[in-house]
C-alpha positions, 0 to 999 in steps of 0.5 A: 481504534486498531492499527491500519498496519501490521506489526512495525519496526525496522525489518518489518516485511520478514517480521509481519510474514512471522507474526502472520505464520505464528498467529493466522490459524488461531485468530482465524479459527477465532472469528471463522467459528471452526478450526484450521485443519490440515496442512493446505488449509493452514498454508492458505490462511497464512497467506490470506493473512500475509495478504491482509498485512497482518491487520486483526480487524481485516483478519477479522472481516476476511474470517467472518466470509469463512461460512460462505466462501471457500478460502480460495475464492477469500483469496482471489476476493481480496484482489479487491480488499474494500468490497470484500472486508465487510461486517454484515452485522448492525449492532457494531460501531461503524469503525467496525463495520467494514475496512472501508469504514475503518480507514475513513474513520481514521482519516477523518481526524487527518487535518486537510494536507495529510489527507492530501498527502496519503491521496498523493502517496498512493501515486506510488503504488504502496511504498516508496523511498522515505525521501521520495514525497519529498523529492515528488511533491516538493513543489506542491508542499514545503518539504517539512509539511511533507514530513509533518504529514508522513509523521502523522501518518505513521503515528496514526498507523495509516503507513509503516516506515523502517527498513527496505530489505534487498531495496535501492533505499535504506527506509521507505514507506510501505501502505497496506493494500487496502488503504492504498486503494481507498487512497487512489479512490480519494485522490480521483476526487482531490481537486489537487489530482493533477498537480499531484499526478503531475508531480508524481510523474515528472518525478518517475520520468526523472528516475527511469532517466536516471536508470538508463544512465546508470545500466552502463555503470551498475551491475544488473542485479542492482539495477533489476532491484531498482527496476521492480521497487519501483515498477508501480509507481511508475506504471501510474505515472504511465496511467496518468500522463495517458489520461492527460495526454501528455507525451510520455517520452522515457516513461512508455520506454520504460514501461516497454523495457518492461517496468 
């Protein structure tokens, strides 16, 4: 089974942009069945290619819609990456036969509580600080469960751990679209979704209290930094204490303040 992630390792966002920018147009002409040609072309496989996280299989799947549809429209199509990586054909195992079957495969052989964790993780909208799970879910998990699951996600290749560049965290955990969304869609299914959310949003809640606190103290570039890491996350917690009807105090402040 391939790798869910892109290339690994601490720096690992400017590292995949590299590997994409060296390798997109031949693995693209390998499966699309027709040459890169022409600067703009090229241009638009590598960012389709950086969208897909550097992931061969997805690489594969998105090349594989090259006779039917013009690479713009790839692009705009992978807004919604599981409907979209596809393999029509029938005489190839179902691990390959679309993203989907490749990420479900993969989690299959999860045991229960890492399941549930990259159900929970998904809450932060594909990265969060390496501490973070931990500090959410504590009351959920004990805390070397939670370390337990991040592990054997991350042996797995289902997230990425190393360095965040430019970000309020030294490390982090970074999950690729594709299964951030196929995460979210389990999550809804979890009977452990509203503890989760629950969870999730008393943390956020906590960290958009804390920013306030500290605009008087910190310089606005690190705080704007704090801000957009962790925008996603937090718009979930929006979306989740909504669907709750909970009172959402700082959080919709926040989220006016335009997090």
């Amino acid at each position: 089974m391939r790798s869910l992630c892109g290339p690994a390792g601490k720096g690992c966002a400017k590292r995949r942009v590299a590997v994409c920018a060296a390798g997109s147009s031949a693995t693209w002409a390998a499966n699309a069945g027709a040459p890169v040609e022409g600067d703009a072309a090229r241009a638009q496989v590598a960012a389709i290619c950086r969208r897909l996280d550097g992931n061969p299989l997805a690489i594969e799947l998105a090349a594989g819609q090259a006779p039917m549809l013009a690479l713009p429209q790839i692009l705009r199509a992978l807004e919604q990456p599981l409907a979209m990586l596809t393999n029509p054909a029938l005489d190839v195992e179902p691990p390959q036969r679309s993203l989907r079957h490749a990420i479900a495969w993969t989690c299959s052989v999860l045991d229960a509580d890492t399941q549930a964790f990259l159900c929970a993780l998904s809450l932060f909208g594909g990265h969060c600080g390496s501490d973070e799970p931990a500090q959410a879910f504590g009351a959920v998990w004990p805390a070397d469960t939670v370390r337990r699951c991040a592990q054997a996600l991350q042996d797995m290749h289902v997230v990425r751990r190393g360095a965040v560049p430019d970000g309020p965290a030294p490390s982090g955990i970074d999950m690729p679209d594709a299964i951030a969304q196929f995460a979210a869609e389990r999550l809804l299914e979890s009977p452990q979704r509203e503890a989760l959310q629950a969870a999730h949003a008393a943390h956020a809640a906590a960290q958009v209290h804390a920013c306030f606190r500290r605009m008087r103290d910190e310089s606005r570039q690190d705080i704007v930094a704090f801000v957009l890491y962790h925008r996603p996350s937090w718009h979930r917690a929006v979306s989740s204490l909504a669907q709750q009807g909970e009172a959402i105090g700082h959080l919709v402040m926040a989220y006016q303040y335009g997090v």
